[in-house]
N, C-alpha and C positions, 0 to 999 in steps of 0.2 A: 659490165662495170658494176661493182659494189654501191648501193644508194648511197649518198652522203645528204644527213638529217638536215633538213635548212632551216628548219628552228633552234636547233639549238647546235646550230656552228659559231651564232656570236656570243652567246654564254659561255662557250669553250675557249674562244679568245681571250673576252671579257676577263675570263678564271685565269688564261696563262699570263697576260697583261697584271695580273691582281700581285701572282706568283711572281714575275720578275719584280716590280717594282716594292715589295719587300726588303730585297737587296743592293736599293739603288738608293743614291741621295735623298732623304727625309724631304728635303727642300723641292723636288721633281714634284709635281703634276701623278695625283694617284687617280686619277676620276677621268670617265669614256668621254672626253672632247669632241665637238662634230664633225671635225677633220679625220678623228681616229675612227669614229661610226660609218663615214663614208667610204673610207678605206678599208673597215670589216667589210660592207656590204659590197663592193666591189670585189673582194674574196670571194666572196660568198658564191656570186654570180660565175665566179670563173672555174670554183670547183664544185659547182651542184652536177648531180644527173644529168646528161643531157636529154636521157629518157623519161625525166620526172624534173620538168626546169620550174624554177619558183615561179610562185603563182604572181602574177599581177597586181593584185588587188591587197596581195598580202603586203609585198614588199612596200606599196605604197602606204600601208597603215602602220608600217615600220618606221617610214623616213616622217610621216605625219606627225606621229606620238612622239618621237626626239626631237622636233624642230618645237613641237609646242612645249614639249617637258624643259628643253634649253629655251622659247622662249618667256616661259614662266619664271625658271630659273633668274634669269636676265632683268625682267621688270621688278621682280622683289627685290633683286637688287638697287634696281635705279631709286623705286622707293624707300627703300631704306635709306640710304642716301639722301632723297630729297629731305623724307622728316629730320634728319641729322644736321643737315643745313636751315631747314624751317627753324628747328630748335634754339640751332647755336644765334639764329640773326635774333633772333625774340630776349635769349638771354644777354645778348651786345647791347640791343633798345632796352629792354628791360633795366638791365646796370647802368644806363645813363641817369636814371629817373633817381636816383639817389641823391637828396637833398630837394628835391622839385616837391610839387603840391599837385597832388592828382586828383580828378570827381570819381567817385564812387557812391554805387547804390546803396549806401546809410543812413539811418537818422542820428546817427553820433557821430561827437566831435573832442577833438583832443582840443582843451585849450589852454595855452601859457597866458600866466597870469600876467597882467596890461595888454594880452593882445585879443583879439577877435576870432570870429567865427563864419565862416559863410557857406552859401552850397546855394542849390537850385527847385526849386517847385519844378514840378509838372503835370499837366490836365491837360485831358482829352477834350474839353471842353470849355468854354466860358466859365468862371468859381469868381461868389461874389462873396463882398466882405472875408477875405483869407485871414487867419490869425495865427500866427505860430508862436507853442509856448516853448520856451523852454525850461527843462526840469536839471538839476540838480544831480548827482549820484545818490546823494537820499533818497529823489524821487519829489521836491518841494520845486513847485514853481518859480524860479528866478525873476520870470520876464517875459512878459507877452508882447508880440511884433505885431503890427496890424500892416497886413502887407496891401487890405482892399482890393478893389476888384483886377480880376486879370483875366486874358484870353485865352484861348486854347496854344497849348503849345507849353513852353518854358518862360520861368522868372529866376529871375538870379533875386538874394536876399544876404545879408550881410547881420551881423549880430555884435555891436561893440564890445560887448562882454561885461557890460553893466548891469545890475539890478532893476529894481523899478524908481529907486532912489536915485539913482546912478552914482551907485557907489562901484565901486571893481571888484570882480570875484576873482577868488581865489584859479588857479591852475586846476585841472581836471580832468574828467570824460562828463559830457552833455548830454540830453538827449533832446531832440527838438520832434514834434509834431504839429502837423498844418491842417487846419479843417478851416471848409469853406462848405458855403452853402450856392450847392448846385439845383437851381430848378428849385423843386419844392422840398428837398430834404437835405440835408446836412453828411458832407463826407469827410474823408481824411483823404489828405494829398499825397501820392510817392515824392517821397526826397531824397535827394544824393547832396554828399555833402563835399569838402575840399579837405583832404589831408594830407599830411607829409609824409614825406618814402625816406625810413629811416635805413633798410636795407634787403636785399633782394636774395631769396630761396630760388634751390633750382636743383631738379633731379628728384623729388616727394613723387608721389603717387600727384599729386593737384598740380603738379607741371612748376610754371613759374608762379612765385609768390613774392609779392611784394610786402612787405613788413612796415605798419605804418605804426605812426606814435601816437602812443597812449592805445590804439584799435585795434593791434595785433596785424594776423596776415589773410591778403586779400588777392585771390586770384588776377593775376596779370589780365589776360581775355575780358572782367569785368569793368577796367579802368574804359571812362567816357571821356574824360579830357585831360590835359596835361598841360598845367600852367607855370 
């Protein structure tokens, strides 16, 4: 009996499988399914040598290699999928925040004229005598807060939006900074402040962006609270 090659009997399949489905419905299935792999390899077995029968070891690194290739196949897709549903839930939550007042890690503040300002300290430690100024868009002093002494942890802090007169400032962008004296030396505090979500990006290279007023835009992932 003539040998028949058992490497390369399902490449020859493979090619005649390639060759019909050229002339078949665009919409058909062009690619070697594990139903169709099992059913070459079952060929395969029925028309090898029986004087030269496949080898053991081989056939099994055959069906190994498809089942991992189809289940690799398989999980990219699940994940794909999942990020595509991560995404769409985040940009749902995300488009709700529109009109809301979020915390973010800033020390600026948009502010409408008669209205306020607020956001949060925070220290790792004990900070005594706290003072927070804040400055102008010129960069002039408006108004100094004496918030005194605080714990480790967070303070919330609030800003009428008055001078040292108390007279009312104009509308704007703010900048507020907080030093307190830690121990024996003197630092400056992280602040997050409270803004408004005027409207929501989605699809950039920085994922979802929330669009705040007067601050511009500020990654979604970075918002700390939602008021």
């Amino acid at each position: 009996m003539e040998g028949v090659s058992n490497n390369s009997f399902i490449d020859k399949m493979r090619w005649q499988e390639d060759e019909q489905a050229k002339f078949e419905d665009p919409s058909q299935r062009q690619r070697l399914e594990q139903e169709d792999f099992f059913q070459l390899l079952t060929q395969q077995l029925n028309m090898q040598d029986p004087t030269k029968p496949a080898d053991n070891d081989q056939m099994i690194a055959q069906m190994t290699n498809f089942t991992m290739a189809e289940g690799i196949s398989e999980l990219s897709k699940q994940f794909t999928a999942f990020t595509e549903n991560m995404n769409s839930s985040q940009a749902l939550q995300a488009s709700t925040l529109v009109g809301r007042n979020v915390l973010v890690p800033t020390n600026k503040a948009h502010m409408e004229a008669g209205g306020t300002a607020s956001g949060m300290i925070a220290t790792q430690q004990s900070a005594q005598n706290v003072r927070i100024s804040v400055k102008d868009e010129s960069g002039s002093v408006v108004r100094t807060i004496n918030v005194g002494d605080i714990g480790q942890g967070t303070k919330d802090f609030q800003w009428d939006g008055l001078d040292e007169a108390g007279n009312p400032l104009p509308e704007g962008k703010y900048t507020f900074t907080a030093n307190a004296r830690i121990g024996d030396s003197s630092e400056e505090l992280p602040l997050q402040m409270n803004a408004a979500v005027q409207s929501v990006s989605m699809g950039g290279e920085r994922g979802i962006v929330l669009n705040l007023k007067g601050l511009g835009g500020i990654n979604f992932a970075d918002v700390t609270e939602i008021s």
